[in-house]
N, C-alpha and C positions, 0 to 999 in steps of 0.2 A: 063221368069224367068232368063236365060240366059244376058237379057239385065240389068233387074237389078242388078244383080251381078259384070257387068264388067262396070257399070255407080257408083257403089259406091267407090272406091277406088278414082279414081279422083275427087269425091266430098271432099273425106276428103285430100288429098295432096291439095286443093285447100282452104280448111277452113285453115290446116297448116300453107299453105303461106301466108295467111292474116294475123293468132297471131304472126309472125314471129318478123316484124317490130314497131307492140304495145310492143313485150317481149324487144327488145332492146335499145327502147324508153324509159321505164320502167330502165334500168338497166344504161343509162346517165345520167336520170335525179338521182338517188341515187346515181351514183359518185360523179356528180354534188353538191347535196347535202351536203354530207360529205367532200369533198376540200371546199365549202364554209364555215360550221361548223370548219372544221379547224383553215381555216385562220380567222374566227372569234373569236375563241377562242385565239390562238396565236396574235390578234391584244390586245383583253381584258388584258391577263397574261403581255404581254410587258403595256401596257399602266397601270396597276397596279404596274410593277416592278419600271417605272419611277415613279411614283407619291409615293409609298414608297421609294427608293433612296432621295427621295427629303425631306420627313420629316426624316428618317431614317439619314440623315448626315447633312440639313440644322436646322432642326429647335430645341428648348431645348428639348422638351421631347422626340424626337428620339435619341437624342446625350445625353441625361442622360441614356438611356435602351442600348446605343452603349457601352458605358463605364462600365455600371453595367455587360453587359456578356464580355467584356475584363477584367473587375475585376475576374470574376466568371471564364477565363482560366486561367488566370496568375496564379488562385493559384492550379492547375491541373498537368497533363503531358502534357496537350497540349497548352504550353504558350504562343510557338510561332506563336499560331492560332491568337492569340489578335493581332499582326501586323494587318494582313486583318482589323482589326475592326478599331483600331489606328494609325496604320503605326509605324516601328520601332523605329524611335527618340520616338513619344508619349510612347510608350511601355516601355519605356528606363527610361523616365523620372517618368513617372505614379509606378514605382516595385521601383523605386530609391524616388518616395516621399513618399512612404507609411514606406518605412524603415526610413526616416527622420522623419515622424509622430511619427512612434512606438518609436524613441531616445526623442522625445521632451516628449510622454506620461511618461517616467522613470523621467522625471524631478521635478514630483509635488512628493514633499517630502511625505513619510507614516506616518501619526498624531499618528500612536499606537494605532488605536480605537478597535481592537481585545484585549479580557479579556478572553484568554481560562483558566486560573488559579482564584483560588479563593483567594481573597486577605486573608494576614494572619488575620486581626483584623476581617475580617468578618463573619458574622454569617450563615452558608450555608442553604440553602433554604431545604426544604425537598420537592424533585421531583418525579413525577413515572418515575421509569429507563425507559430513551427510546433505541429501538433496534439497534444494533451496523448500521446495514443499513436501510434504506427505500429507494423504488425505484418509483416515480412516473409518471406518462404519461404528456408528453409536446406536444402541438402544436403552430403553428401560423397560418398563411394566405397560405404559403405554405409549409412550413413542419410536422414533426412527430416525434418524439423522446420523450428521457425518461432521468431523473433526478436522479442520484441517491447522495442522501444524506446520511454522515457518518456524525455520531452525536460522535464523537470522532475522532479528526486527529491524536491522537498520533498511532494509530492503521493503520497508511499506511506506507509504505514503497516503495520504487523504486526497482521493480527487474529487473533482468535484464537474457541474453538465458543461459541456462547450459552448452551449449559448444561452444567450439570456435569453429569461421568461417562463421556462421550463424545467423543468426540473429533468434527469437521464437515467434509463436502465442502470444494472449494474454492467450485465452483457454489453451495453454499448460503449461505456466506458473502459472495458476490458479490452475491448477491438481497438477501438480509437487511441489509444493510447499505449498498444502494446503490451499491457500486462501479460502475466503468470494465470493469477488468478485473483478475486475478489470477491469480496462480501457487503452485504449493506452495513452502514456505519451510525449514525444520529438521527437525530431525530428531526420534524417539520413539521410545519404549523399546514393541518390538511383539515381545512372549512366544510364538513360532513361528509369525512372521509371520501372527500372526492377532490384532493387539492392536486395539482398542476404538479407538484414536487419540487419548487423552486427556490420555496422560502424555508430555511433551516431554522431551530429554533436554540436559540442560545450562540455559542462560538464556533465558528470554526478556523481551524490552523493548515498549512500546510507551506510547505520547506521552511520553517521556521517564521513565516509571516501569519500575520491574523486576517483572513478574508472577510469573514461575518461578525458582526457583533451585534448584539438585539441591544444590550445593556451600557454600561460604564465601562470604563478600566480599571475603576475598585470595586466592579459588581461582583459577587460571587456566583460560579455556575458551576454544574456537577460536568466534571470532565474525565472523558477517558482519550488518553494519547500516551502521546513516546516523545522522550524526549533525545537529545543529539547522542545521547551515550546509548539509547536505545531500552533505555527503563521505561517499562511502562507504568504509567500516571495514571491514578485515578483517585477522582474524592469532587471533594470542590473548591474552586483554586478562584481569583480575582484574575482578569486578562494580565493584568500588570505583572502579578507573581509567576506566572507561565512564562513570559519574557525572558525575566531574572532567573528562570529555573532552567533555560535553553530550550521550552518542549520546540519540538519540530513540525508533529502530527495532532490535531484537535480536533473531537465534537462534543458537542454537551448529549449528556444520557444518561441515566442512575437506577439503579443504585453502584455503588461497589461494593461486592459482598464476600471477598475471600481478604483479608489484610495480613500478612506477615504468616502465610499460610493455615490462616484460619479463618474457618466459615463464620460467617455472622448471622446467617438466618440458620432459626433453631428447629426448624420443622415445615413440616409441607403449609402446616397452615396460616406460615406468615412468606409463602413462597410466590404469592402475588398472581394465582389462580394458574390455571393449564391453558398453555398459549405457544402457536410457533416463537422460536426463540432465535437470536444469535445475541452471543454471546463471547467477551473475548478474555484473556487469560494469557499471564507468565508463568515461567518458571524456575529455579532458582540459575538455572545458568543462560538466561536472558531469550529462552525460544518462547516463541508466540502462539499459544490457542485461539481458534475460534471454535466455538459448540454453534451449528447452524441445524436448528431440528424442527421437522416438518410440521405441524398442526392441522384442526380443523376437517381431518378427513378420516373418516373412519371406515375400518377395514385396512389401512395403511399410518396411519399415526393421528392420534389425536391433541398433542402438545406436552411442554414439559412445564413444572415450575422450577422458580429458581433454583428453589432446594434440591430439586432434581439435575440441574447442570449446576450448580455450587457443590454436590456428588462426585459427578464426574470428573471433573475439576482436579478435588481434592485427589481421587486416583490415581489424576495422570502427574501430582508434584507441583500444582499453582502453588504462586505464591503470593500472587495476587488477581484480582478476577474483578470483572464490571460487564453490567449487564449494556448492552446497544437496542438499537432498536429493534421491532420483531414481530410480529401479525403476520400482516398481509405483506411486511416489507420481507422480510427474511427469506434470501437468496442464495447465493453460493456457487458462481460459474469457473472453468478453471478450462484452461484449452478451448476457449469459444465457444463452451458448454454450460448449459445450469446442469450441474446436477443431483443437486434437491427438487424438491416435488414445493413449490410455493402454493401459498393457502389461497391466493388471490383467484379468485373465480373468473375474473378480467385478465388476467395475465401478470408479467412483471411489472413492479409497479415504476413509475416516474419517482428517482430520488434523487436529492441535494447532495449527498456522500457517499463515497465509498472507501473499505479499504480495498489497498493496492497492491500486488506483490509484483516487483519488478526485479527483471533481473539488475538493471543499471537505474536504479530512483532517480537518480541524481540525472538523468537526460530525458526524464518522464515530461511534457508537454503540459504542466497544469497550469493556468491561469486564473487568476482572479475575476470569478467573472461577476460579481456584486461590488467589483471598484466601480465610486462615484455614486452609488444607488443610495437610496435613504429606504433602512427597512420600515421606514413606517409607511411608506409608498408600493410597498409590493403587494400585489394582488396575487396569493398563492391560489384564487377560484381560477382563474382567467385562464384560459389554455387557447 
């Protein structure tokens, strides 16, 4: 008994030492393994990276999808990401021919084809009154958004923040002031895209007076407004000429890209990249579009181009159309509600403008609130 007790220990230090050399056999060959799967993978990902670099920069359709997302920064905070895609001269030249586009699209004269008035000899239709708004759901291939149509433009107006220094939601000037509903309207000078929203950039109008002006009275600036018969304006007009024309409603913004019910951009690839949008629009019997469509988010909408709301547009009977502002600004509240999905990661942003739908404009509370200021004096960083 004795013997087998002191003969089993050495059997098993002896079966030990034999799994020893299978265990670390086992454990080269799974190093093994995985440095091979490595370097196989790392050969795959490079030998994939070259073969897109090459359609990616030599051929048309990668250098048409290179340019449609340098379209899609430039018009962002991060413009100068598009160099990497273009290189800076392109980038230079591409921001510098689009502004040369939007001057040439001002050039095709407006024929008058808006009749928002009923002529005196004629005999007026008898209609069912339609609601001062409607709001409809938009999509395309890759966005979402919503439409809202004001069957009356004499009922909008331009507001603008209640106090100075700042710039105001759109939501908060829909409360404060009683609106229907409202949209974001022009544009502002925002000092790395983190500006205050105070300082607009170019004109603004509202009941027929001029609040802002950055330039002259014969400076030209691309404007989109209404004027007192309730025609919508757009192109590039001198403050002076706006005057003499009666507008009522002003902000500077461009392009205008539907003119006498025809589109002026000719495809997606002068459609000025995929980006939230609003966007606003007539029709021949004087009702009001805005296209407000959500961006930047995917799984839910990634943005539209022009071409793709100058589409729409055309659909719904523009017959004339201008683009507004739109990123991170592009809103849409109606009933004390947003109800677009905004791109802004911060929230809504602080803006200088808005449009207004009221039911009574004319006892809307807007003030002038850059009387006496010199815009060369504002500080649009300072909050």
């Amino acid at each position: 008994m004795s013997a087998n007790l002191s003969s089993s220990p050495k059997t098993r230090t002896t079966v030990a030492a034999k799994k020893l050399p299978s265990s670390k056999k086992k454990k080269k060959k799974r190093a093994s393994a995985l440095v091979t799967l490595f370097f196989y993978t790392m050969s795959v990902l490079m030998a994939f990276g070259m073969v897109f670099s090459l359609w990616f920069f030599l051929t048309e359709s990668g250098t048409n999808l290179r340019y449609l997302m340098a379209d899609t920064l430039i018009s962002t905070q991060h413009r100068h990401w598009a160099a990497y895609l273009i290189g800076n001269d392109e980038l230079e030249k591409r921001v510098n021919r689009y502004w040369a586009q939007f001057d040439t699209y001002t050039e095709v004269k407006d024929q008058h084809l808006v009749q928002v008035s009923t002529p005196v000899n004629a005999t007026p239709k008898v209609e069912e009154k339609k609601p001062l708004i409607q709001i409809e759901p938009i999509e395309g291939k890759n966005f979402k958004g919503k439409l809202l149509i004001v069957n009356d433009p004499k009922k909008l107006r331009i507001a603008v923040p209640g106090k100075v220094g700042k710039g105001e939601k759109v939501s908060s000037m829909v409360k404060r002031l009683g609106a229907v509903a409202g949209v974001n309207a022009g544009g502002f000078v925002d000092p790395e895209w983190m500006g205050n929203g105070f300082q607009p950039t170019g004109l603004v109008m509202s009941g027929g007076k001029i609040f802002y002006n950055d330039g002259g009275m014969n400076t030209p600036n691309h404007i989109v407004g209404i004027d007192k018969e309730g025609r919508m304006i757009a192109g590039k007009y001198k403050p002076s000429e706006l005057l003499q024309m009666g507008v009522q409603e002003a902000v500077t913004f461009a392009p205008r890209f539907i003119v006498n019910g025809v589109g002026q951009i000719k495809n997606q690839a002068d459609g000025w990249g995929i980006a939230p949008r609003t966007c606003m629009a007539q029709k021949e019997d004087g009702t009001i579009m805005f296209a407000i469509i959500d961006g930047r988010q995917p799984g839910h909408s990634i943005g539209a181009t022009l071409f793709d709301i100058q589409n729409i547009f055309l659909e719904h009977g523009a017959i004339t159309a201008a683009n507004l502002d739109g990123g991170s600004s592009t809103v849409l509240v109606h009933d004390n509600q947003i109800i677009n999905k905004p791109a802004s990661e911060y929230g809504e942003r602080y803006l200088p403008t808005a449009w207004l739908v009221f039911d009574h404009p004319e006892s809307a509370d807007i003030r002038n609130i850059w009387q006496g200021l010199d815009p060369s004096k504002i500080d649009p960083s300072k909050w």
